[in-house]
C-alpha positions in Angstrom: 132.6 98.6 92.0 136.2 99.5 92.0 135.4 101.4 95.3 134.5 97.9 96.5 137.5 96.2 95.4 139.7 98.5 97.0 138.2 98.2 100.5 138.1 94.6 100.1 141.5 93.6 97.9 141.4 89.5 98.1 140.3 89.6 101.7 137.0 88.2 100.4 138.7 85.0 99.2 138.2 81.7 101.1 136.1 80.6 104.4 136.3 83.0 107.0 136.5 85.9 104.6 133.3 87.3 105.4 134.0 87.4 108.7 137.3 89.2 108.0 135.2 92.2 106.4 133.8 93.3 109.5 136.3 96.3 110.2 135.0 96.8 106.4 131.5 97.7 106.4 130.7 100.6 107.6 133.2 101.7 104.0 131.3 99.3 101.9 128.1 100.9 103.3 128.6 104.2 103.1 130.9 104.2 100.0 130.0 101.5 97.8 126.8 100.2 98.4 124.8 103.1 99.7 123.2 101.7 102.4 123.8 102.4 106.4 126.2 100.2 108.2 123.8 99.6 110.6 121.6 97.9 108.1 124.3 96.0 106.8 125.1 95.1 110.3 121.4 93.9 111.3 121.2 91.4 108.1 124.5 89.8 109.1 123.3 89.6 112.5 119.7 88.2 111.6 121.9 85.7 109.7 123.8 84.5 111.8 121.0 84.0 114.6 119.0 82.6 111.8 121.5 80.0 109.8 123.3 76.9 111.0 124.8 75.5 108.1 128.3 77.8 107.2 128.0 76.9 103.4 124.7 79.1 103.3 125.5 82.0 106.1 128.4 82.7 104.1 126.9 83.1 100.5 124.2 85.3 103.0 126.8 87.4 104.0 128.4 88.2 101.1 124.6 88.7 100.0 124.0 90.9 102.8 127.3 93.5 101.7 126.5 93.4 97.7 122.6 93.3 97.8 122.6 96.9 96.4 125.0 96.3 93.3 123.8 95.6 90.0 122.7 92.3 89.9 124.3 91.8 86.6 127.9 92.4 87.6 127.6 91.2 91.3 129.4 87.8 90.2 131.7 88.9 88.2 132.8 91.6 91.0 133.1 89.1 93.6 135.0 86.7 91.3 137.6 89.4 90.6 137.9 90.0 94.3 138.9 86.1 95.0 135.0 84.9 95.5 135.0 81.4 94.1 132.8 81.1 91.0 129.9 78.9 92.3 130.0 80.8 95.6 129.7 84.1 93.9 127.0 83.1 91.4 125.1 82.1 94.0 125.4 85.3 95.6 124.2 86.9 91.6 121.2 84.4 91.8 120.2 85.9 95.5 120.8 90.1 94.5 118.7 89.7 91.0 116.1 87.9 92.5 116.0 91.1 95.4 116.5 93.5 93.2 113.2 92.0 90.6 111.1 92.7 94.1 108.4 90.6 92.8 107.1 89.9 96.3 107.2 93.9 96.8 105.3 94.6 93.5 101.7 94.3 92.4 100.1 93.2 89.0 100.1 89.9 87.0 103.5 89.9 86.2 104.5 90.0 90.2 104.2 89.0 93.5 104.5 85.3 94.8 103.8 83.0 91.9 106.2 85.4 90.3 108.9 85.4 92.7 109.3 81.6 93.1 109.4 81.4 89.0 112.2 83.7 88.6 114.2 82.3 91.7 114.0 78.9 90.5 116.2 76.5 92.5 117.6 79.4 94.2 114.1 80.0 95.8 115.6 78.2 99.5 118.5 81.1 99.5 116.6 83.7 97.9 113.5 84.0 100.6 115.6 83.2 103.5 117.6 86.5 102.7 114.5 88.5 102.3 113.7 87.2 105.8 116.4 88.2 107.0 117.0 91.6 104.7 113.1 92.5 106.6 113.8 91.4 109.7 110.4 89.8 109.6 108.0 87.6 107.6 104.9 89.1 105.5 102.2 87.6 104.1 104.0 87.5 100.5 106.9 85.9 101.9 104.6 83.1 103.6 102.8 82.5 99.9 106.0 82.2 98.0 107.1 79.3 100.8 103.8 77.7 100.0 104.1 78.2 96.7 107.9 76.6 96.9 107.3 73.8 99.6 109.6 76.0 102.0 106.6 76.5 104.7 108.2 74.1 107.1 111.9 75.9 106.9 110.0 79.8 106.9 108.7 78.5 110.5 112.1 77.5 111.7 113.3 81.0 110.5 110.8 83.2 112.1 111.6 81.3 115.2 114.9 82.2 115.1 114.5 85.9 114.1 113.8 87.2 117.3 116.7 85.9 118.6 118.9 88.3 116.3 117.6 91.0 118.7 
């Protein structure tokens, strides 16, 4: 983490910041979060085809660059790095409900019915990332929409998917 807030300093504060990381990731990919920059790159892309409203591509984003931190010190990270509060908590609520993978794993304790219980009233956020983290909608994905009332909105976002190229 203090990899990551070097690279990023306060940059991350305020609209527009994510937007501002850009020269960033490939650093925060390779450095601090492990994953390729071209798989950071396609999930901001897929978000931004996929989102209208700024509020939610922006929480996204910032999901999309700290989904492989520790979900239990992703908010207080992006807090110290100028995230406001609510914004970053947001962002904690999103990463621990990846990382729990419930639509991913089998067994009683898993899957949709799972996945929609630990999101909570983050479930809205937290699938339309997995959308876009996949690229794609599965059949787990389409349960925990049912499950959630989201069906209507998981249309609109496979709609727009293909759109992110």
């Amino acid at each position: 983490m203090r990899d990551l807030a070097r690279v990023l300093g306060a940059e991350l504060a305020g609209p527009g910041a994510v937007e501002r990381l850009r020269p960033h990731r490939g650093v925060l990919a390779a450095a601090a979060l492990g994953e390729p920059e071209t798989h950071v790159d396609a999930v901001v892309a897929r978000v931004e085809a996929v989102v209208d409203d700024a509020v939610d591509a922006r929480v996204l984003k910032l999901a999309a660059l700290a989904h492989e931190l520790d979900p239990a010190g992703a908010s207080s990270m992006l807090v110290r790095l100028g995230v406001e509060p609510d914004v970053a908590t947001a962002v904690e609520r999103i990463v621990a409900s990846f990382w729990a993978a419930d639509l991913w794993r089998g067994g009683g304790d898993a899957g949709p019915g799972a996945w929609v219980r630990r999101a909570g009233s983050s479930a809205r956020l937290s699938l339309l990332f997995e959308v876009v983290h996949e690229g794609g909608v599965t059949p787990s994905m389409s349960a925990a929409a049912a499950l959630a009332g989201l069906g209507t909105e998981l249309d609109t976002w496979r709609i727009r998917l293909p759109t992110a190229g």
